[in-house]
C-alpha positions as CSV (number, residue, x, y, z in Angstrom):
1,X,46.3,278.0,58.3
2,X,49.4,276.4,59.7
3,X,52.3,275.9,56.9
4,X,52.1,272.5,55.5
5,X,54.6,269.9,56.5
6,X,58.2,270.3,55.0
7,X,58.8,266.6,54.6
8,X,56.6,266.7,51.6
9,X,57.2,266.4,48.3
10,X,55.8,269.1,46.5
11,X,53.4,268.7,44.0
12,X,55.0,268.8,40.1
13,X,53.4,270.6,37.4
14,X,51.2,268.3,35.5
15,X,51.8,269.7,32.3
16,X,55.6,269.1,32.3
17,X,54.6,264.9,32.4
18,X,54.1,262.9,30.0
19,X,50.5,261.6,29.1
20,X,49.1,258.9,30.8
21,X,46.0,256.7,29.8
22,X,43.1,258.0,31.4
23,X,41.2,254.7,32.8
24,X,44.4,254.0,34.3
25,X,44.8,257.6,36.1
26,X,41.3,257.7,37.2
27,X,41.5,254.1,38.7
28,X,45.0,254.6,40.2
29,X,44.0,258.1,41.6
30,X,40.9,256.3,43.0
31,X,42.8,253.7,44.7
32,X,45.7,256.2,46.1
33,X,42.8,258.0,47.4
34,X,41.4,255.5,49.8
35,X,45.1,255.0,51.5
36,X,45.9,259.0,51.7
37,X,42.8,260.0,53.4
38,X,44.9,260.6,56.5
39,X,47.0,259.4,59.2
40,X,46.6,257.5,62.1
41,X,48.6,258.7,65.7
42,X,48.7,257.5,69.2
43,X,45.0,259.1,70.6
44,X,46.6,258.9,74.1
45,X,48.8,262.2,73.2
46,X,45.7,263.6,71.1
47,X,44.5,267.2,73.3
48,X,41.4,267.0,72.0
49,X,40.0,263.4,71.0
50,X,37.3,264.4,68.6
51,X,39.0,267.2,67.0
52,X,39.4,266.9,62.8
53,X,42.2,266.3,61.1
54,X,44.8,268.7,61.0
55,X,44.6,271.2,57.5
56,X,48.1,270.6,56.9
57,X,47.7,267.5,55.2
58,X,46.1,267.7,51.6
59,X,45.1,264.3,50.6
60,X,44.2,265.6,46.8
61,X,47.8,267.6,46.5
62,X,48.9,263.5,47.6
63,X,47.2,261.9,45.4
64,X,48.1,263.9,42.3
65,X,51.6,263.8,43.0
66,X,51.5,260.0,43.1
67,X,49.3,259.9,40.3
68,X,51.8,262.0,38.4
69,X,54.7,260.4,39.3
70,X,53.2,256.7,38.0
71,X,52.7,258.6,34.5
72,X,56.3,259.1,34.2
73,X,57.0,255.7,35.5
74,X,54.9,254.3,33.0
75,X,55.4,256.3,29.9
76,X,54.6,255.1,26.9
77,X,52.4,252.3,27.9
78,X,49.4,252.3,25.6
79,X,45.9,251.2,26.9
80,X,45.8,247.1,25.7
81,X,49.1,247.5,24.2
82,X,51.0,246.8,28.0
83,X,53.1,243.9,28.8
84,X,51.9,241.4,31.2
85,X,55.0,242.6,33.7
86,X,53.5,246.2,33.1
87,X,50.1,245.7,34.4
88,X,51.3,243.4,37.1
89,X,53.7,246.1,38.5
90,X,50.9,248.9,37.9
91,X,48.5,246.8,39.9
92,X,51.4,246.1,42.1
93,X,51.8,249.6,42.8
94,X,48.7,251.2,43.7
95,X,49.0,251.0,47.0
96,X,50.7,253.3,48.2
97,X,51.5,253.9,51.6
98,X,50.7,256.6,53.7
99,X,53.5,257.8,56.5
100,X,51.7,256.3,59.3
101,X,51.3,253.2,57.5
102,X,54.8,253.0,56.5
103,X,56.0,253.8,59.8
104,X,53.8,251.7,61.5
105,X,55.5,250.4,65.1
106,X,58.8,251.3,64.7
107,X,61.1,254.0,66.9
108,X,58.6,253.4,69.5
109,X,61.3,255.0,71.8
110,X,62.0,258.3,69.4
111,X,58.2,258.9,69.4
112,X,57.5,258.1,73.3
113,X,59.9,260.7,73.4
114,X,58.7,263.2,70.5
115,X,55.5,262.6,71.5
116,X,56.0,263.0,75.2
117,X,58.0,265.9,74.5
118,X,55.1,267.9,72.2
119,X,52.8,266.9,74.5
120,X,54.5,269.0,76.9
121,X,55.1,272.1,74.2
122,X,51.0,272.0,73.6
123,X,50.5,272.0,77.7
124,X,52.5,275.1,78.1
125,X,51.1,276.7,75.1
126,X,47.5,275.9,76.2
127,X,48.8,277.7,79.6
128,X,49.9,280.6,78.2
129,X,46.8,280.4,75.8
130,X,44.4,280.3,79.3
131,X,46.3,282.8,80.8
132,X,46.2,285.0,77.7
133,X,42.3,284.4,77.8
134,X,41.9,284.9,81.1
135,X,43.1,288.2,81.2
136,X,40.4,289.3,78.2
137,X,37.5,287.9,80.4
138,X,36.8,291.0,82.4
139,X,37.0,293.0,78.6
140,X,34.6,289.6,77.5
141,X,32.0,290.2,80.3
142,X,32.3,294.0,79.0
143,X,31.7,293.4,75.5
144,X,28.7,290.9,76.8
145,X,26.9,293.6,78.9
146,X,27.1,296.4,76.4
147,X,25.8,293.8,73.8
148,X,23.1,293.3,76.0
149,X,22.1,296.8,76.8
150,X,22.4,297.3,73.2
151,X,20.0,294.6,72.2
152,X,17.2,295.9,74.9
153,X,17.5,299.1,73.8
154,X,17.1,298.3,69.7
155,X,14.3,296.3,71.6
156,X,12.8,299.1,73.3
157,X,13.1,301.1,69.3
158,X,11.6,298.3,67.4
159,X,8.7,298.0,69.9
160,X,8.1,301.9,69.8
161,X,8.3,302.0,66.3
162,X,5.9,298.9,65.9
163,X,3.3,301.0,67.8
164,X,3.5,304.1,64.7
165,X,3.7,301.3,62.2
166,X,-0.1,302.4,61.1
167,X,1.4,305.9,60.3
168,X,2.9,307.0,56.9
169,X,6.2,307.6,56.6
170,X,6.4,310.7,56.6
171,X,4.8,311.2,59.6
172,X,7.2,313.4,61.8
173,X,7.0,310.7,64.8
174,X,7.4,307.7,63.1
175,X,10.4,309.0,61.2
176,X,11.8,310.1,64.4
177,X,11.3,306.4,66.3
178,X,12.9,305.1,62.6
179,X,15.9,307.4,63.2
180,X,16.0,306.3,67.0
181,X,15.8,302.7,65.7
182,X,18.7,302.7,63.0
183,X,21.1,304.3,65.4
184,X,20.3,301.5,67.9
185,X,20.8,298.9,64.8
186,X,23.8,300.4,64.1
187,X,25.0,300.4,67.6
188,X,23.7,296.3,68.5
189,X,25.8,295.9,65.6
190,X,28.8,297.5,66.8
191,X,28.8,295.9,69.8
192,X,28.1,292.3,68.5
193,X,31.1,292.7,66.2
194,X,32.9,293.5,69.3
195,X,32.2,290.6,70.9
196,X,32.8,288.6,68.2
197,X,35.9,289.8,67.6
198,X,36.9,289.1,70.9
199,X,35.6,285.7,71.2
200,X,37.1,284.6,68.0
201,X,40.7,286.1,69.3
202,X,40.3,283.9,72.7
203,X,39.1,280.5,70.7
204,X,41.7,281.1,67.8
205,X,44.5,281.3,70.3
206,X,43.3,277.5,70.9
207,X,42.7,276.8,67.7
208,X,46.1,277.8,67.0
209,X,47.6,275.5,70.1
210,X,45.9,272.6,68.5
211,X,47.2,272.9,65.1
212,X,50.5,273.6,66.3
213,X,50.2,270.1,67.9
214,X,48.6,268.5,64.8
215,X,51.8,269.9,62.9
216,X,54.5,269.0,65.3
217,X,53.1,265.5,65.2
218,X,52.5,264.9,61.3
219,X,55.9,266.5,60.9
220,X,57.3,263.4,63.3
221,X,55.0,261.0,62.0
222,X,56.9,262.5,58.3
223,X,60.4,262.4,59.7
224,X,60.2,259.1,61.1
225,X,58.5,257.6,58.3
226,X,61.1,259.0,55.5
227,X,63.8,256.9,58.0
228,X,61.6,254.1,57.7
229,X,61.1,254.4,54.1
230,X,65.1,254.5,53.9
231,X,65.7,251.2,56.4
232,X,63.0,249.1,54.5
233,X,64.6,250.1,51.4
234,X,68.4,249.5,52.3
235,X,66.8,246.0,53.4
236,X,65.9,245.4,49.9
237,X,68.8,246.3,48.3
238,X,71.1,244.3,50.6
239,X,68.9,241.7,50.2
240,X,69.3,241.6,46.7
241,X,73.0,242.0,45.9
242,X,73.5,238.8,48.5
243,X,71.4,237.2,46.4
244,X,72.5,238.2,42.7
245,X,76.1,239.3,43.4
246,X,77.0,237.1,46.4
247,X,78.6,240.2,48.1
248,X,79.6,240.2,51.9
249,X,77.4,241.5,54.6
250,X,79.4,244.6,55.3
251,X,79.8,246.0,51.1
252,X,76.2,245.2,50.9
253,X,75.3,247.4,53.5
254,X,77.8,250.1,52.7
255,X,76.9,249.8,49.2
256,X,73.5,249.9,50.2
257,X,73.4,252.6,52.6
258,X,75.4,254.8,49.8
259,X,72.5,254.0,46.7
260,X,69.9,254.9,49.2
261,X,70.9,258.0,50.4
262,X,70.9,259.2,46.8
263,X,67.8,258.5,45.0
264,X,64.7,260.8,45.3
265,X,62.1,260.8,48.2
266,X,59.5,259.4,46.2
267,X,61.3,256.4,44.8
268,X,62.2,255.4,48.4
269,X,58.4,255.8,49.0
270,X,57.3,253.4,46.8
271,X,59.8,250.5,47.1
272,X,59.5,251.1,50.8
273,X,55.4,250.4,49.7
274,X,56.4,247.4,47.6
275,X,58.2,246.0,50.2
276,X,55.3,246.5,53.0
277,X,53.0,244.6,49.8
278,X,55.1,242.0,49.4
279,X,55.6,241.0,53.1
280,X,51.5,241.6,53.5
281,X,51.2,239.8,50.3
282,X,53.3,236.6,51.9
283,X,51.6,236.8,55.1
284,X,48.0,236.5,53.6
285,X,49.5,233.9,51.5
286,X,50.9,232.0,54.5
287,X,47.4,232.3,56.4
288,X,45.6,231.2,53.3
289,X,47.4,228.0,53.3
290,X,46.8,227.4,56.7
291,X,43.3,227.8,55.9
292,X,43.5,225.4,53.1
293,X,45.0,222.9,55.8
294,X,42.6,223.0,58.1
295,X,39.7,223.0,55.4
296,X,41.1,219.8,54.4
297,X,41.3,218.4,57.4
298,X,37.6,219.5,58.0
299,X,36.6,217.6,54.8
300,X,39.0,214.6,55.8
301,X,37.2,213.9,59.4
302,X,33.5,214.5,57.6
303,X,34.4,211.9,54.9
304,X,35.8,209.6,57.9
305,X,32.4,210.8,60.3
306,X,30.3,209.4,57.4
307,X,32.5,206.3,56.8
308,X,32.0,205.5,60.5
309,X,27.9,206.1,60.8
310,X,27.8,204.4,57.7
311,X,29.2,201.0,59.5
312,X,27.6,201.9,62.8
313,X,23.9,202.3,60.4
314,X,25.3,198.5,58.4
315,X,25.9,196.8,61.9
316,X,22.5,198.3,63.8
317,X,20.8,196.7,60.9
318,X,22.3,193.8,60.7
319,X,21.4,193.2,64.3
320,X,17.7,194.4,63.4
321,X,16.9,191.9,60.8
322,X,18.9,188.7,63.0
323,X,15.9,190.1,65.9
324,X,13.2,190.3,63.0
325,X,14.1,186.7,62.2
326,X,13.5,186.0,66.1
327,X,9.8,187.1,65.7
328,X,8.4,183.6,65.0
329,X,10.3,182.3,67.9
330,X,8.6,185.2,70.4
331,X,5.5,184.8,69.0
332,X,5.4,181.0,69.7
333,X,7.0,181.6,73.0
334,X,3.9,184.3,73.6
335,X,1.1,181.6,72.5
336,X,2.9,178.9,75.1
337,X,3.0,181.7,77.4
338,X,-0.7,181.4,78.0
339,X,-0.4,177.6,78.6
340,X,2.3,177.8,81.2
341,X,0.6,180.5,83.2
342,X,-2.8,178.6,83.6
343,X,-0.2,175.5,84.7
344,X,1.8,177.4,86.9
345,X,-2.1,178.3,88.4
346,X,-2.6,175.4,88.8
347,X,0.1,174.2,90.5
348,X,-0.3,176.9,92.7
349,X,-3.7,175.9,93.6
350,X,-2.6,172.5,94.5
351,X,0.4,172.9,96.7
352,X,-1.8,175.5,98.4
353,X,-4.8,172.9,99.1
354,X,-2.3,170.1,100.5
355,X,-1.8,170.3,103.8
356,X,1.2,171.3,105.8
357,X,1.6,167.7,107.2
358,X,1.3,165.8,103.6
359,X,4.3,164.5,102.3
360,X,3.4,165.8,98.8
361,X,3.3,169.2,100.2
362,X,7.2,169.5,99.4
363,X,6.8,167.9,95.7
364,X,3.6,170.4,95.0
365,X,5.4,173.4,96.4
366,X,8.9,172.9,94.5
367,X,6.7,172.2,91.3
368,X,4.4,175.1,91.4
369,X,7.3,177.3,92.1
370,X,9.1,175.6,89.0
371,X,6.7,176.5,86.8
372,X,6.3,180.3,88.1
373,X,10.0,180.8,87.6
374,X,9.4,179.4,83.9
375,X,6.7,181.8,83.7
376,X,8.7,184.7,84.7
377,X,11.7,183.7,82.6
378,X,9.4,183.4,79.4
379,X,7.7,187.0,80.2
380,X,11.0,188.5,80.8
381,X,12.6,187.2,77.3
382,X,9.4,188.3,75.5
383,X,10.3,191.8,77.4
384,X,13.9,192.1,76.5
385,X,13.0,190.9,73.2
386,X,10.8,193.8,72.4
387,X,12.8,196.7,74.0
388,X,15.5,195.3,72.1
389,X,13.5,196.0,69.0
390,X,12.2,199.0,69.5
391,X,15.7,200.2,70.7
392,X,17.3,199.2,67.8
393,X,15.0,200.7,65.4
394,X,15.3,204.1,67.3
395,X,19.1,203.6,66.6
396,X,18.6,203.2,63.2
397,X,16.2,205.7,62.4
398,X,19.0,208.7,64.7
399,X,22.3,207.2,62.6
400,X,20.1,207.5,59.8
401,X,19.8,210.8,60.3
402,X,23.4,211.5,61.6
403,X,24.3,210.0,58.2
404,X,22.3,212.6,56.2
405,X,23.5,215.2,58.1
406,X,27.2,213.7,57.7
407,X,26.6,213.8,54.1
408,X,25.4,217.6,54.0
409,X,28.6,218.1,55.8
410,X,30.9,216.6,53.2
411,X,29.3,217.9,50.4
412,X,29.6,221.3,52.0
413,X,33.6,221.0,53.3
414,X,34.1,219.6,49.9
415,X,32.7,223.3,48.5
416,X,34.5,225.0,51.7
417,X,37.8,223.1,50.8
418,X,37.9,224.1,46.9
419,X,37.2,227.6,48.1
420,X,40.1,227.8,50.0
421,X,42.2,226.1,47.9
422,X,41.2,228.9,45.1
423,X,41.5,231.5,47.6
424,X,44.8,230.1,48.5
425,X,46.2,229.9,44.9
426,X,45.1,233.7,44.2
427,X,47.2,234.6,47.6
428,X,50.2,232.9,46.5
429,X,49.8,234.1,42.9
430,X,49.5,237.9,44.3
431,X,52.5,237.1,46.9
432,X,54.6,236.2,43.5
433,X,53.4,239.5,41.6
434,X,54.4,241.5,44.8
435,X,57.5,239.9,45.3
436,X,58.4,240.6,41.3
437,X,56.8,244.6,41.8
438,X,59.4,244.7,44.7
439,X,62.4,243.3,42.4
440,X,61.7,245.7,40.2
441,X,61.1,248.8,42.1
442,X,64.8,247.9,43.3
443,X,66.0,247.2,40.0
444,X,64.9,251.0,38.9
445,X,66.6,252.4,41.1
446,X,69.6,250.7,38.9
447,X,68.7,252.6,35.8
């Protein structure tokens, strides 16, 4: 197996640390666990895409470092006993950060070219690999024929000696075919570990050029995160002596560039984690306000959508009952109806029995024609009248609806808004925890 990465801390004893509770350990290794399962590269630049991850990273040796490291950190903290700062800052800091997460998109140049550059290391060593191979496949096709002729042959025994299988052992031909048949067991065997060997030689010298690439890569991934790890942390420091000491921008990075390079590895580690929580921490927080916003507004135009089907439903009825209060009117107009049309008839009938040359052909005509157009105008109010109705009760009964439905909607951006506005309380209250387990990682460092 390929050395493990030098940019690791090594793992400390456990039996030179203090003693730390054990439901805390358990849940803190747990939760280290889940963000030191691995790290993540550009799969561009991976050789082979479905390969595993590379056996020079030990997530367990990870986690019990960090785990370790938090019991000295915390000594003395009894189980129930801690302060409320304590258990903020312990919950604070279990998440740790792996060095891909911590280096995230930064130095995209340095590992364009780090990357571009082991790229080009693995493609000549997978040359010289395939050229190293390809000079063992004429001794490969070897080592495949004599397997062969060995396996027909310990064939050829075990067929023989199936046929004398009836015999007793010590019959003089069986025990012959039996000698016959070991020495061609013996021999299949010789040449499959031959052929073995061989093929194991060709695919380990690939094997080998991928894990050189796996290491050259975790070992940038390493490097470039530890610089990370140091720029995140001079960012806190020199954010916090202009804030508490008022110092110019020049001492506080000086001062801050000279503080860093001296504490340990792992202490850079986890205020450069702090500081990726707290700025995660503020983000969520921001986007959880948002939320709340726009919940609110959500419940604001519900609240307005019902106010306005509410008047919409007041005014269509409004109108219904001043037509339901027409009803007597129509239904008067519909008995006369029958009256004017047997009139109208009948004034039809007379203009059309007068002659064209009487002279009340013109007074018959104009009043038969009168009465038609009263006829018409009657039937057409009657109409209007009752297509009026119906429309307006459809109205009523669809706003009806609409107001239901606008009702359901309040009642459930009402229970949308309160969620966010909890959810948006617990993201501000954990951006404030975060921001405090920042202050303080920086403020050991003091110590």
């Amino acid at each position: 197996m390929p050395a493990r990465s030098p940019e690791r801390t090594p793992v400390r004893d456990p039996g030179e640390l203090p003693p730390i509770p054990e439901d805390q350990a358990q849940q803190l290794e747990k939760d280290i666990k889940e963000f030191t399962g691995g790290t993540e590269f550009d799969e561009s630049l991976r050789p082979n895409h479905e390969s595993e991850q590379s056996p020079t990273y030990s997530a367990a040796a990870e986690a019990e470092q960090y785990t370790a490291e938090a019991a000295a950190e915390y000594e003395g903290v009894e189980p129930g006993q801690e302060s409320a700062e304590n258990a903020a800052e312990v919950r604070a800091n279990e998440t740790l950060r792996t060095d891909a997460e911590i280096l995230g998109r930064r130095y995209p140049v340095s590992r364009m070219i780090r990357d571009a550059g082991n790229t080009l290391q693995w493609g000549k060593e997978r040359i010289a690999a395939g050229w190293n191979n390809a000079k063992e496949q004429p001794g490969l096709l070897k080592d495949k024929f004599m397997h062969g002729l060995a396996k027909s042959s310990y064939d050829r025994r075990k067929a023989k000696l199936d046929e004398v299988a009836h015999l007793s052992d010590n019959h003089p031909l069986k025990k012959r075919r039996m000698r016959k048949l070991q020495k061609a067991e013996a021999r299949l065997n010789r040449r499959k570990a031959n052929l073995d060997r061989r093929k194991n030689r060709m695919s380990g010298r690939l094997e080998t050029v991928k894990n050189a690439y796996e290491s050259r890569r975790e070992a940038t991934i390493a490097e470039l995160s530890e610089r990370a790890d140091k720029a995140r942390a001079r960012k806190a420091l020199r954010e916090k002596m202009r804030k508490e000491q008022n110092v110019g921008w020049f001492e506080s990075w000086a001062a801050a560039k000279e503080h860093v390079n001296s504490i340990p590895k792992n202490q850079r580690r986890r205020i450069a984690s702090a500081v990726m929580n707290a700025a995660e921490a503020s983000k969520n927080s921001q986007e959880a306000s948002w939320q709340a916003r726009y919940a609110e507004r959500a419940s604001a135009d519900a609240q307005n959508r019902v106010e306005s089907i509410g008047g919409q439903l007041q005014q269509t009825r409004t109108e219904l009952n001043s037509m339901r209060q027409q009803a007597g009117e129509i239904a008067n107009m519909e008995s006369d109806l029958v009256s004017v049309r047997e009139n109208a008839a009948k004034l039809q009938e007379k203009a059309d029995s007068l002659s064209d040359d009487s002279a009340n052909k013109f007074a018959a005509t104009y009043e038969a024609i009168k009465a038609q157009q009263q006829q018409e105008n009657m039937e057409k109010a009657i109409a209007d009248y009752h297509k009026r109705l119906a429309e307006l009760q459809r109205q009523e009964t669809q706003l009806a609806q609409s107001l239901i439905q606008a009702q359901k909607d309040v009642e459930n951006t009402g229970k949308a808004l309160e969620n966010r506005a909890r959810a948006e309380a617990a993201a501000k209250k954990k951006a404030e925890a975060t921001q405090q387990a920042r202050d303080r990682s920086v403020e050991n460092t003091f110590v």
